[in-house]
C-alpha positions as CSV (number, residue, x, y, z in Angstrom):
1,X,-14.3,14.6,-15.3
2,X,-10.8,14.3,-14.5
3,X,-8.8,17.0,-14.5
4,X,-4.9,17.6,-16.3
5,X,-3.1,20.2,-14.3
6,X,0.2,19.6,-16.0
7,X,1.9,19.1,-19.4
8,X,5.4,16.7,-19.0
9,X,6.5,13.6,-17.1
10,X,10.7,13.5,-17.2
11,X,11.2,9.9,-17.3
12,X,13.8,7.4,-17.5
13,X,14.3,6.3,-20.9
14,X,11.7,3.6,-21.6
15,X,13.4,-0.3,-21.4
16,X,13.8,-1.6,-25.2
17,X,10.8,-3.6,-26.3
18,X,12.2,-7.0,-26.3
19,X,13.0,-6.8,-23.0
20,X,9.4,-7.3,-22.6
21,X,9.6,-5.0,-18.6
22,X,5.9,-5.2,-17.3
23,X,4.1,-2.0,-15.9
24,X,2.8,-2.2,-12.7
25,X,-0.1,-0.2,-11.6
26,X,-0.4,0.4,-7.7
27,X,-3.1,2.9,-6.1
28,X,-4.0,4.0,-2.8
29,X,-5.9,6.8,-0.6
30,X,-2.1,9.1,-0.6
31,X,1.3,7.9,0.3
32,X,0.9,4.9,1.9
33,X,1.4,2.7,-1.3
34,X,4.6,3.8,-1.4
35,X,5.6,1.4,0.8
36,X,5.3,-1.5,-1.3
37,X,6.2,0.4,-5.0
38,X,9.5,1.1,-3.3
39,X,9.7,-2.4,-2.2
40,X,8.5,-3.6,-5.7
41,X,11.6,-1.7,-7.2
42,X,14.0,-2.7,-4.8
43,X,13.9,-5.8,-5.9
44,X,13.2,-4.7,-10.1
45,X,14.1,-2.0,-10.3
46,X,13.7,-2.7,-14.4
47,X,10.0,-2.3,-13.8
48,X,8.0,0.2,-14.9
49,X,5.5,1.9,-12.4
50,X,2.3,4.0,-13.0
51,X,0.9,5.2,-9.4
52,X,-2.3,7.1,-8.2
53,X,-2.5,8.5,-5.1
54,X,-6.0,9.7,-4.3
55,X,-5.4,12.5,-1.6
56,X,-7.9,14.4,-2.6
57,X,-10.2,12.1,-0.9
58,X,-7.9,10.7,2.2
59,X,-8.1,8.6,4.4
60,X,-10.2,5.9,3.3
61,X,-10.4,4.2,6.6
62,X,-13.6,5.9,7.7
63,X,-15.4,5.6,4.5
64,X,-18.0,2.9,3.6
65,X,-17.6,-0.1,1.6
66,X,-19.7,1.1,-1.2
67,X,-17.1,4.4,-1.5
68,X,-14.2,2.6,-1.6
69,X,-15.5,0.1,-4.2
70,X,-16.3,3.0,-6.3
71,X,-13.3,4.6,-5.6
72,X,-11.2,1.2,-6.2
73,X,-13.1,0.6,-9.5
74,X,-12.2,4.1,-11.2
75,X,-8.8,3.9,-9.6
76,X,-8.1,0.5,-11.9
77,X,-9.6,1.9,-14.6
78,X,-7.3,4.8,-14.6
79,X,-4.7,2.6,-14.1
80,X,-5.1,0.4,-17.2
81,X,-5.8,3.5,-19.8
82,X,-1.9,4.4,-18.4
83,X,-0.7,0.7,-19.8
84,X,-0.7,-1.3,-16.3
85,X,-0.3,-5.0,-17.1
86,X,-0.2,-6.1,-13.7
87,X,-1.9,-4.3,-10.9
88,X,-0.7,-4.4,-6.9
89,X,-3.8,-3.0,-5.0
90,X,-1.7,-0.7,-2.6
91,X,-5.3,0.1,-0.4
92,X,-5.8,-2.3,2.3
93,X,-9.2,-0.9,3.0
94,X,-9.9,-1.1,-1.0
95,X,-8.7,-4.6,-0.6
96,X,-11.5,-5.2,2.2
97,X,-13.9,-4.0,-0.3
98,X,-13.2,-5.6,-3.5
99,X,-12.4,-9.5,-2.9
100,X,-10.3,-11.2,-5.8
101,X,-13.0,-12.6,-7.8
102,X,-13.9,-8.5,-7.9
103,X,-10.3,-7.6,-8.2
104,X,-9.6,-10.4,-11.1
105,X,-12.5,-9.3,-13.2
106,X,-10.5,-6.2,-14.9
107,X,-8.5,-8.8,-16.7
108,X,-4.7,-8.5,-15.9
109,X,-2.6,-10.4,-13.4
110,X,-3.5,-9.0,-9.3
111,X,-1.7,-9.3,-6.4
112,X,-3.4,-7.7,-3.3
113,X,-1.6,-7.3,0.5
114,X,-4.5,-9.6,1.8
115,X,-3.9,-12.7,-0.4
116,X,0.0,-12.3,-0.1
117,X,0.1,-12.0,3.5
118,X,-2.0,-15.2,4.5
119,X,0.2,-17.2,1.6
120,X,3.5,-15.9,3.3
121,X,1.6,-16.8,7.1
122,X,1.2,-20.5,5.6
123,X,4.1,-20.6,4.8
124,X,5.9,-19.7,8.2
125,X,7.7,-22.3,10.4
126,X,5.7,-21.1,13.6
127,X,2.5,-18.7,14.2
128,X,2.0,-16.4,17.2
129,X,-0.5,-17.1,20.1
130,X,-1.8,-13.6,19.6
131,X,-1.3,-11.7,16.8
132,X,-2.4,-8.1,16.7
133,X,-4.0,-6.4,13.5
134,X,-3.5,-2.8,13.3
135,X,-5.6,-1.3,10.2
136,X,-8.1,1.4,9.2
137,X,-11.9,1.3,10.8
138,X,-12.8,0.5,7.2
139,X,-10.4,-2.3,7.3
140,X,-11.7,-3.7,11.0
141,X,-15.2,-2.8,10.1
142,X,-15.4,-5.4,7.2
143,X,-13.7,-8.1,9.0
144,X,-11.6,-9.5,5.6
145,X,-8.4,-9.7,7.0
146,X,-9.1,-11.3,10.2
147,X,-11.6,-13.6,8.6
148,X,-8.5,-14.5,6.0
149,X,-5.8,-14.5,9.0
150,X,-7.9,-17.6,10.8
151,X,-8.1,-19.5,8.0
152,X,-5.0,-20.5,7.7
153,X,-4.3,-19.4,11.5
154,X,-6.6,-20.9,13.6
155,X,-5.2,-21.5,16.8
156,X,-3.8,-18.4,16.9
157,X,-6.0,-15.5,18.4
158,X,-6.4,-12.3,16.3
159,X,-7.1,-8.9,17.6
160,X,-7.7,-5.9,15.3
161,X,-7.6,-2.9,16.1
162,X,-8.4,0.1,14.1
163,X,-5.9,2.7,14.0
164,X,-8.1,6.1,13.1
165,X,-5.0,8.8,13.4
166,X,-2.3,6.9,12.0
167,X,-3.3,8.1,8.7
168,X,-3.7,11.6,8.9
169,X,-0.2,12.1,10.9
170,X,1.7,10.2,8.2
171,X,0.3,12.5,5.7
172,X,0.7,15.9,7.3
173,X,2.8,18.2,6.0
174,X,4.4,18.9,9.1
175,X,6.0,15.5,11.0
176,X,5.2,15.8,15.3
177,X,7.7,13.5,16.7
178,X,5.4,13.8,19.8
179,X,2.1,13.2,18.5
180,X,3.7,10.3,16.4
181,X,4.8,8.2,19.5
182,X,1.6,9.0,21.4
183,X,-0.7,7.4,18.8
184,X,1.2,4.7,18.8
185,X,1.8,4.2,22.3
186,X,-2.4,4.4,22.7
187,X,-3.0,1.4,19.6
188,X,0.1,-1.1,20.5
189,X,-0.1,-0.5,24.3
190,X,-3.5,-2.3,24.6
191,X,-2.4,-5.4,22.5
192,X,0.9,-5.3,24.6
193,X,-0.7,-5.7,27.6
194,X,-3.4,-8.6,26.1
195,X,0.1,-10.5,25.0
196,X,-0.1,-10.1,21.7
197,X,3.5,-11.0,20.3
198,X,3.6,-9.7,16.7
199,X,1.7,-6.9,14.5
200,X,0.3,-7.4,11.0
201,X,0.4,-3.7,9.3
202,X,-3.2,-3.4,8.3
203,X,-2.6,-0.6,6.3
204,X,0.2,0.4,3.9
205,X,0.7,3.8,5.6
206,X,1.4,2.0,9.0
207,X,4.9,1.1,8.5
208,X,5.9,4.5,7.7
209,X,5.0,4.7,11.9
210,X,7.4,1.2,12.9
211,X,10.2,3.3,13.7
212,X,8.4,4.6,16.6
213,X,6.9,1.7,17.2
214,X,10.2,-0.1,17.7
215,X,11.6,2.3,19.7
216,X,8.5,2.1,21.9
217,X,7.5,-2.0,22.0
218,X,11.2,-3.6,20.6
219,X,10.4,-7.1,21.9
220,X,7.2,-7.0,19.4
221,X,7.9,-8.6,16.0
222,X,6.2,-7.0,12.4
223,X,4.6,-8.0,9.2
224,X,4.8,-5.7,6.3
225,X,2.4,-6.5,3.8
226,X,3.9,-5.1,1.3
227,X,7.0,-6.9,1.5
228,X,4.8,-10.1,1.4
229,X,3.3,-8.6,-1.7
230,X,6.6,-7.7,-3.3
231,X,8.6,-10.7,-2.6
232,X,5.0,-13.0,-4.4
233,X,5.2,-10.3,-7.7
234,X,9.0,-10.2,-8.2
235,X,8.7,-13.9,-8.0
236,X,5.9,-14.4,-10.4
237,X,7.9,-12.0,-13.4
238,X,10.2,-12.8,-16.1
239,X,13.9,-12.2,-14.8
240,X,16.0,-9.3,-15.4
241,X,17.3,-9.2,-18.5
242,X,21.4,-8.4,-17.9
243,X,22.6,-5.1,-17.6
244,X,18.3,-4.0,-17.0
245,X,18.0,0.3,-17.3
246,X,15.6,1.2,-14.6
247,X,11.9,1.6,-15.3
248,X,9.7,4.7,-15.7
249,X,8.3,5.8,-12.9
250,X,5.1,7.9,-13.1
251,X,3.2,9.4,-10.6
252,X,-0.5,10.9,-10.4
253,X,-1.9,12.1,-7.3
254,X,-5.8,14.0,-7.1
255,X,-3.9,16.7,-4.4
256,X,0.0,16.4,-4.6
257,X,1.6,18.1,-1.9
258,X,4.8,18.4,0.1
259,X,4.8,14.9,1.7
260,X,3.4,13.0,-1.3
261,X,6.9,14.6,-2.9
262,X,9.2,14.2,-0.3
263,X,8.3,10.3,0.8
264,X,7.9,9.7,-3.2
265,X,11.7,11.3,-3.4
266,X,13.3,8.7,-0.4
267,X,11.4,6.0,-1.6
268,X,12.1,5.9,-5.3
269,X,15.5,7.9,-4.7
270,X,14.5,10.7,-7.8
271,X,13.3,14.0,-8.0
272,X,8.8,13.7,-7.5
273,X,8.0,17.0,-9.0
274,X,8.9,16.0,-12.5
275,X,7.1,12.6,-12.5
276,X,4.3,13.6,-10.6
277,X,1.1,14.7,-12.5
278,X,-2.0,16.1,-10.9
279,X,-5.2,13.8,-11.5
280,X,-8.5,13.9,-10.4
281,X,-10.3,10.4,-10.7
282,X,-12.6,10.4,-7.7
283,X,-14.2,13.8,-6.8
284,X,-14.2,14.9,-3.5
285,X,-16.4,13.4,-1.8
286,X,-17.0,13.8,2.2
């Protein structure tokens, strides 16, 4: 049974109606999605955005695949009772579990990190030797985005590498400089050494860590997903109409707390509490 904790969402007045400004739904285990909705509306920021955040039950990464299906399914189905027309999975260990003939079946437009990032690697003029692929163990485990990467990569060599803490010290409430740069130093230091030359973000939380990780390794080179994703959606939308109001944002998380408000606040550049509404979709489960 989900669970309402509060009664108003301040909003931006709503775009008029024959401006035709889609919703986009975007979900994920906590904050990490936030990544690519701020990317989303840097480049529309006419679009309207509904957003759950499932903390409640964070991190994903060490789940199985039949939990994060379930938890994926009810996620979308929120999603669409809140008017999403077009969904951006923002769960790269969701992703792994639901492929996009899954994905496609809930009947509106999807773009998803996986797809998005192999179409912009096609694209490219040039591909790495080694490319490393830092993600969740649920993300590793299933072996999607490596199996996708070497498809249309396949003389380059992919190492993953699952990244268990970088979740869990993104979303604590308390940032340790410290503890930051020695995670990352023990995950990028391996594929350093094994000469890997550029790091897919397996995960939407991980390039909330790339400032340390530039500071550390600055002669390695990154993919963001979710700018891959972004660039695909924005590209794939009516224009903005002239002189475009900015969207509605609204925000649901299943445990809202101080960092789901203050990375929600730099990212979108408005005040969280307001838009945020408490929502349980997926129980707690351990």
């Amino acid at each position: 049974m989900s669970t309402d904790h509060t009664n108003t969402i301040i909003e931006p007045a709503q775009p008029a109606p024959e401006q035709a400004v889609p919703t986009v739904g975007v979900f994920d285990s906590g904050i990490g999605g936030f990544t690519f909705a701020g990317a989303i509306l840097a480049r529309r920021p006419d679009i309207n955005l509904v957003y759950f955040g499932d903390t409640l039950n964070m991190p994903y990464g060490g789940r199985s695949l039949d939990q994060l299906s379930r938890f994926a399914r009810n996620s979308i189905e929120f999603l669409l009772s809140k008017g999403m027309d077009i969904l951006a999975v923002g769960c790269n260990a969701s992703n792994s579990a639901l492929g996009q003939g899954e994905l496609k079946s809930f009947g509106v437009p999807v773009y998803d990190l996986v797809s998005s990032t192999v179409e912009y690697v096609r694209a490219a003029p040039a591909a790495p030797a080694k490319l490393g692929l830092v993600a969740t163990q649920a993300a590793v485990r299933s072996g999607y985005w490596e199996r996708k990467l070497s498809e249309v990569l396949p003389e380059t060599e992919i190492i993953p590498v699952a990244a268990p803490e970088f979740v869990p010290l993104v979303e604590a409430a308390e940032q340790s400089d410290r503890a930051n740069r020695t995670a990352v130093e023990k995950y990028i230091q391996p594929l350093v050494d094994d000469g890997v030359t550029m790091i897919v973000h397996g995960c939407t939380h991980y390039p909330l860590l790339q400032p340390y990780m530039e500071q550390l390794f600055p002669n390695l080179s990154y993919l963001d997903p979710a700018v891959c994703l972004a660039e695909k959606l924005v590209g794939n939308i009516v224009p903005a109409p002239a002189e475009a109001r900015p969207g509605a944002i609204r925000l649901f998380s299943s445990l809202p707390g101080s960092m789901f408000y203050s990375t929600a606040e730099r990212v979108f550049g408005r005040p969280a509490r307001g838009l945020t509404k408490m929502y349980i979709v997926n129980p707690h489960e351990d």
